[in-house]
N, C-alpha and C positions, 0 to 999 in steps of 0.2 A: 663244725662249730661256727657260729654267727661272731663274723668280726668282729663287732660292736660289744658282744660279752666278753671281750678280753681286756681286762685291766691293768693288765702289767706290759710296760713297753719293751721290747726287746733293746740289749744294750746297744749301744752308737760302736760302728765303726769305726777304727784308728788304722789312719794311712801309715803310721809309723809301724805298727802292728801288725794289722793284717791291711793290705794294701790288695793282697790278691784275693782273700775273702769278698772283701768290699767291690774290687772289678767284677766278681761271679754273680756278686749281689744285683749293682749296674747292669752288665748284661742280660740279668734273666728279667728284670723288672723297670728298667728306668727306658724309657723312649725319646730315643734322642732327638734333633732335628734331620729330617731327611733322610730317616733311616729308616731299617725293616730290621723290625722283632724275628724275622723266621731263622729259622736256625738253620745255618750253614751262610749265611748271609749278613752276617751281626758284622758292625761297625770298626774299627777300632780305635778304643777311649785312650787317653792318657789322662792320668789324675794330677790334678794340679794341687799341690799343697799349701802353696800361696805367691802372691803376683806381688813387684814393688816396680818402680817405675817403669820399664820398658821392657823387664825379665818376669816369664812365669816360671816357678821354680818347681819342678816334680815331686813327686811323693819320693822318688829316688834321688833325688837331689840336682839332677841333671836339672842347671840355667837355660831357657830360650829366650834368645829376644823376639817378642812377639811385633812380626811385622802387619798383624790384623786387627791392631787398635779392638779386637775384641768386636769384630764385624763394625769398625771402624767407629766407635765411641768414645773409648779412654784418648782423647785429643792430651789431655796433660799427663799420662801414662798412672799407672796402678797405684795408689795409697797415694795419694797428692797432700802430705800433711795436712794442708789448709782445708782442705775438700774433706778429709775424715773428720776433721772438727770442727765443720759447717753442723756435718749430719749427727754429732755425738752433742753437741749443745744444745741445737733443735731437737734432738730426743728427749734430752732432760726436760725441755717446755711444754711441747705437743707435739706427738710423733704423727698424729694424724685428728682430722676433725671432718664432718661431712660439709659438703660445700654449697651445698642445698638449704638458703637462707644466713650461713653463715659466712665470714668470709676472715684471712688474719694477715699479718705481716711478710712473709715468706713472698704470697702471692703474690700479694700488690706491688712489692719491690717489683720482681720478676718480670712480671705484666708491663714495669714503667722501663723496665731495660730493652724487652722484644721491642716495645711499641718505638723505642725510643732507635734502635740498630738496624730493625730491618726494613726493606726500600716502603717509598715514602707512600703514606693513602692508608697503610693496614695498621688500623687504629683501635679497633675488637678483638678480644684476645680470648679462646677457649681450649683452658688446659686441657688434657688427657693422660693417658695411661701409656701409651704405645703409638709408634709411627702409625700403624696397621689402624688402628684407632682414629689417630688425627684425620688419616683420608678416608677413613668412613664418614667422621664430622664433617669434610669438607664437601665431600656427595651429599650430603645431607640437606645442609646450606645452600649449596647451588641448585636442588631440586626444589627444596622450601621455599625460598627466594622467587624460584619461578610462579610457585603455587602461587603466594603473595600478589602476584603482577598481575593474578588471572591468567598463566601462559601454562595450563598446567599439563601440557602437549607437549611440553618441552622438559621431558623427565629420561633423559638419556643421556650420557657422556660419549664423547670422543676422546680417545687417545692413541696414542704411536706401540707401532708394533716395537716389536724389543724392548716394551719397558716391564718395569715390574714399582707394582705398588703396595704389595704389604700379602698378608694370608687372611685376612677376614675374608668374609665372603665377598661383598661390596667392592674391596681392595681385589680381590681375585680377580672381579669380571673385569675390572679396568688392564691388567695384567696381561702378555701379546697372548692372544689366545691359541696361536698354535706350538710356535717352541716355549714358549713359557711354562712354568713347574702346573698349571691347574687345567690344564685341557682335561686333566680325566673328570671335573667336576660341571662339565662343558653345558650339562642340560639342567642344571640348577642353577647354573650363574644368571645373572643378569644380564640380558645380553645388548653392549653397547656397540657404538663405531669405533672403526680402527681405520689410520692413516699407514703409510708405511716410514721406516724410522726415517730420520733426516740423515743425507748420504756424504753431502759434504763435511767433511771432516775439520773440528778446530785447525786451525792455522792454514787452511787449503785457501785460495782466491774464490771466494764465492762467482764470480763473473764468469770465470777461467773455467768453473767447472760446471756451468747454468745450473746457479742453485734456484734461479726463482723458474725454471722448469720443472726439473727433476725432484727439487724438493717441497716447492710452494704451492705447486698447481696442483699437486694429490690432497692438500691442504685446501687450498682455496676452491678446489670442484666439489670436495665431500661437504664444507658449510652449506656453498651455495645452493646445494642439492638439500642438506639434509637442518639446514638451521632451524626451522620450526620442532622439529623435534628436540633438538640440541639445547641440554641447559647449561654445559660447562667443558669445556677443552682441558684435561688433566694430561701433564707431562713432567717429567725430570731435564729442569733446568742444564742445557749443556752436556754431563753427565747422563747417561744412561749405564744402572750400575749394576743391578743381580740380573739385567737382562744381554747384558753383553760388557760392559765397561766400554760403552764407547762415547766419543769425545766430538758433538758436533758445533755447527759452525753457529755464532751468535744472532749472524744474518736472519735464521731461520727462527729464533725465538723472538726477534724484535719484530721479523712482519708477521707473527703467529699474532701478539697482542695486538695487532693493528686490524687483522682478520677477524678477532675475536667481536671488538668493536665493531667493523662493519656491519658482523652477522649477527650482533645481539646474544652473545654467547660468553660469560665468565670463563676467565682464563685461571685454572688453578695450577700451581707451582709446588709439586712436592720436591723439596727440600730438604726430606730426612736423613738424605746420606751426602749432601753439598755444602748443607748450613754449615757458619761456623769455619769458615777457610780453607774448609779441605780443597777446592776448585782455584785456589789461589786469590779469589775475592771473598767476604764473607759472604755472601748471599751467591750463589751463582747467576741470579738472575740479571747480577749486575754485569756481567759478560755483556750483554746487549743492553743496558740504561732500561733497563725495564718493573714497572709494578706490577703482579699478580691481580687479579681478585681476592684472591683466598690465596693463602700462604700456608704450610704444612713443614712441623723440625721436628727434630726428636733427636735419637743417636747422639752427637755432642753435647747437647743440651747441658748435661749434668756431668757433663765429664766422661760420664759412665760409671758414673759412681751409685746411682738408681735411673729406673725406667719411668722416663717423663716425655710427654711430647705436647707439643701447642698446635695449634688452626688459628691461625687471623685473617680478617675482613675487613674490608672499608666501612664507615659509619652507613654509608648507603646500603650496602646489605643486610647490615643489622638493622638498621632504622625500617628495610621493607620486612623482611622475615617475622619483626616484633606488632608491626601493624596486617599483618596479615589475619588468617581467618583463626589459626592458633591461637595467636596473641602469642608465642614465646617459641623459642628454640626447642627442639624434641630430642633434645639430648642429655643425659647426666650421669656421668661415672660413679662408682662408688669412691671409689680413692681420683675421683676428682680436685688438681692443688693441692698433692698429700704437700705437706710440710717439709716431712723430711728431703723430699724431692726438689721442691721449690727453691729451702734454703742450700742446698748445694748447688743449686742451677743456676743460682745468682752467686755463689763465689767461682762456676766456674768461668762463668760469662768475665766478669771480675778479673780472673787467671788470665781469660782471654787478652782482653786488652792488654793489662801489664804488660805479659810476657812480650807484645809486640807480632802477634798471632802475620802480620803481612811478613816479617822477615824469619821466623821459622819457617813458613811452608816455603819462600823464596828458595829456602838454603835444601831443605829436603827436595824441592824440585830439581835444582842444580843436581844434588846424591844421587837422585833417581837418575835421572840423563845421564853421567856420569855414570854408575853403576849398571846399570840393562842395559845400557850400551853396546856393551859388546855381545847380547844373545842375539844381535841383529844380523850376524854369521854364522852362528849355531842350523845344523840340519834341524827340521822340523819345525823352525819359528816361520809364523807368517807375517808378527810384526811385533815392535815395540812400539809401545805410545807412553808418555808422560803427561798430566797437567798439574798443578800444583803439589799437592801430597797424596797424589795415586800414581802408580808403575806397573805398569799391564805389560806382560810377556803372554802375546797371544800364539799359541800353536797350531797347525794344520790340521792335528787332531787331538781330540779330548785327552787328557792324561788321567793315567790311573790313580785316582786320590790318595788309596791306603798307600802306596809304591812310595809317593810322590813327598807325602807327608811321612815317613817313616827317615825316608834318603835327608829330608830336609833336619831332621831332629837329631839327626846325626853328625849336621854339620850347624847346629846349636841354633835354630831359628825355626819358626811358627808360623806359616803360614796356610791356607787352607784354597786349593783352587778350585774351580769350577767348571765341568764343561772343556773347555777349548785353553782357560784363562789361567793363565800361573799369576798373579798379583799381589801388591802390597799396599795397605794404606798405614802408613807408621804414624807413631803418636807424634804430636808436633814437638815433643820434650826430646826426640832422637837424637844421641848425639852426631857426628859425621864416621867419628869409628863405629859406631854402631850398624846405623845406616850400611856402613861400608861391608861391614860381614855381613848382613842380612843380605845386600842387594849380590854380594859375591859368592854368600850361600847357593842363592837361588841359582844364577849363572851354571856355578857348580854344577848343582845336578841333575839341570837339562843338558848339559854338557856330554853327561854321563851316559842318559837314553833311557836310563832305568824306567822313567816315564810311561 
C-alpha cells in the first residue's frame, strides 16, 4: 500500500509507557548522527524525557548533568525561564514570516546587538539556519566578492588541516581532508588548500618554540605560491574543535590577518563553537586583537534553545558583492530570521551579559584545571588541556564510546567523546558542585580502563 493512502496516523509514543517499544521504534527507523543503520552495528540511544537547567532527566528517571552543553549550545543550561518565554510570546505574534522583501522586530534588534559585540568593521549581518549554513554563506561571499573585483581566478579557499567546518558540502571540502569525518566524499568535494594546523600551543612562548618558522612559513609559502587563486583563508579562531580540540598560539592568528592582507586574500573566522565566551573572551578572535573579514556564530547564539546562526562583513564587502555583475547576494533561506529564533537570540545574548558571561567561564576554567587535573597521572593520558569553558582529557588511544558513555551514566554525568578525546564543554549556569562531580565523574572512569 502507497503511503500516501493512509489516513489514519498511528498513535504517539509514551516514554512513561512503552519506552522500550519506542527505543525498537528509534532503532529500526530513526538515523542518528554518526551512525550505521546496519544491524549488528546500531548505536546506543538513551531517551531523554526532559532537560532543566544543567540535568537531562531519563525516560527512567535517572538525573545527568550534561557536561556537552548539548554539543556546546545550552550556555545558560536547559528551560532558562526567560528564554522559554522569549519563544512562547513571539509564538503568540509570528512564529515565522519570509524574509525575502519583508523584514520585523526580532531581527533588527538582533542584527543591532551582533553588529554592536562582535570585533569592530563587521557591520553586514546575514542570518541562517545552521553553523554548516553560515560557512557556506561565507564561501559564498568571499567567492562573490572576488567575482565582483573582476578576480574571478581567485575561487578557492585555504584552510588548516585539523579543522572542521560544518557537513554541507561546501563546509566538507573546507574540513582536513585526510583525518577529517569526509574523506570518503573526497571526489565530489571542492577541492581547496590546506595548511598544516598551528603547532604551538596557547600558553607556550611563541619565540622559545619558532612559531614564525614552523608555523607561519607553511602559511606564508602557500599564499605566496598560491594567492591569485586564493579568495579567502577559513580557520577556527584559537580553538580547533570537532577536528581535535586543540588550543593554539594567538601569535599565529594575528600574523595570519596580516598575511591575509599582504596576499589579497579575506580572512574568515568561524566562530560557531568559540562565540559567545566559551574561549574565555567573547569572540576568540580577540585572543590576538584581531577583525575577520567575514565572521560566522551559531551554537550559543540562542542559548540553544532553536537553530540559528549569523555571517557578518564589512560594508566593503557588501558594498562590492552588491555592485557587482549580480547586483545582489545569492543567497536566501527559507526560515531565514525565523522570529522565533531571533527573539530568543536576543534574550539570550541579553542573559549573556547580565549574568557577567567573563566571570562564569573564569570560575568554570579554574573547575576544569582543578578538576582534570589529576587525569594528568592516569595511564593512558597523553594530555590535559584547559581554556576557558572547555576540558579535554586527550588519550594515547581512541576510547570506546558505547563503553565510555555507559561507565559515565553511571556515575550520573553526559558526556560524549570522540576519537582520542574524552571532553567537556559545561553550560556557563554550572554550579562548582556540579562542575565538580562531572569533572570527577570523568577522572573516575578513565581511572577505571574500561575505556
Amino acid at each position: 500500500m502507497n503511503k500516501s493512502s493512509q489516513t489514519k496516523l498511528a498513535a504517539d509514543f509514551d516514554f512513561q509507557s512503552s519506552t522500550e517499544q519506542a527505543l525498537a521504534y528509534d532503532q529500526q527507523h530513526i538515523w542518528h548522527p554518526y551512525s550505521s543503520m546496519g544491524k549488528g552495528n546500531e548505536i546506543n540511544v538513551w531517551p531523554v524525557a526532559s532537560a532543566q537547567g544543567v540535568y537531562l532527566t531519563l525516560a527512567n528517571g535517572t538525573k545527568l548533568i550534561d557536561g556537552m552543553s548539548s554539543w556546546w549550545c545550552t550556555v545558560h543550561g536547559y528551560s532558562h525561564p526567560r528564554l522559554v518565554k522569549a519563544i512562547c510570546e513571539q509564538a503568540q505574534t509570528m512564529s515565522h514570516v519570509m524574509f525575502g522583501g519583508l523584514t520585523h522586530e526580532p531581527a533588527i534588534n538582533l542584527v543591532q546587538k551582533l553588529v554592536q559585540l562582535t570585533p569592530s568593521g563587521l557591520d553586514k549581518v546575514f542570518l541562517s539556519d545552521s553553523g554548516s549554513v553560515a560557512v557556506e554563506v561565507a564561501t559564498k561571499m568571499a567567492i562573490q566578492y572576488q567575482q565582483a573585483r573582476n578576480k574571478a581566478g581567485k575561487n578557492k579557499l585555504l584552510a588548516l588541516k585539523q579543522g572542521y567546518h560544518g557537513d554541507t558540502l561546501g563546509a566538507m571540502s573546507l574540513c582536513d581532508p585526510t583525518t577529517g569525518m569526509h574523506h570518503l566524499f573526497t571526489g565530489l568535494l571542492a577541492e581547496q588548500y590546506f595548511v598544516p594546523a598551528p603547532k604551538v600551543c596557547f600558553g607556550q612562548d611563541w619565540l622559545a618554540q619558532d612559531g614564525d618558522r614552523i608555523d607561519i612559513q607553511p602559511l606564508r609559502a602557500c599564499l605566496e605560491k598560491h594567492h591569485q587563486q586564493l579568495a579567502a583563508l577559513i580557520l577556527e579562531p584559537i580553538v580547533q574543535g570537532a577536528g581535535g580540540m586543540r588550543f593554539y598560539h594567538p601569535e599565529y592568528l594575528r600574523q595570519a590577518r596580516e598575511l591575509c592582507d599582504e596576499f589579497d586574500v579575506l580572512l574568515i573566522a568561524d566562530e560557531i563553537a568559540t562565540g559567545f565566551g566559551r574561549s574565555g573572551k567573547l569572540f576568540a578572535c580577540e585572543h590576538a586583537n584581531i577583525s575577520p573579514d567575514i565572521l560566522c556564530v551559531g551554537k550559543a547564539l540562542t542559548g540553544g534553545q532553536m537553530t540559528l546562526a549569523a555571517t557578518l562583513t564589512t560594508e566593503h564587502i557588501a558594498n562590492t558583492i552588491s555592485e557587482g555583475e549580480a547586483g545582489c547576494f545569492m543567497h536566501g533561506p527559507t526560515f531565514m530570521a525565523n522570529p522565533l529564533a531571533c527573539a530568543v537570540a536576543n534574550e539570550s545574548l541579553a542573559l549573556l551579559i547580565e549574568n557577567d558571561w567573563q566571570a562564569q567561564v573564569r570560575r568554570l576554567e579554574q573547575g576544569l584545571l582543578q578538576g582534570l587535573g589529576p587525569a594528568k597521572a592516569l595511564a593512558g593520558v597523553a594530555d590535559v588541556r584547559v581554556l576557558g569553558a572547555i576540558g579535554v582529557i586527550e588519550m594515547q588511544q581512541a576510547v570506546d564510546m558505547k563503553v565510555i558513555q555507559q561507565a559515565c551514566i553511571e556515575e550520573g554525568i553526559w558526556i560524549r567523546p570522540f576519537g582520542k578525546l574524552v571532553y567537556t564543554m559545561p553550560a556557563y549556569v554550572m554550579t562548582d558542585n556540579q562542575l565538580a562531580k562531572l569533572t570527577a565523574g570523568m577522572v573516575k572512569v578513565l581511572k577505571s580502563g574500561l575505556f
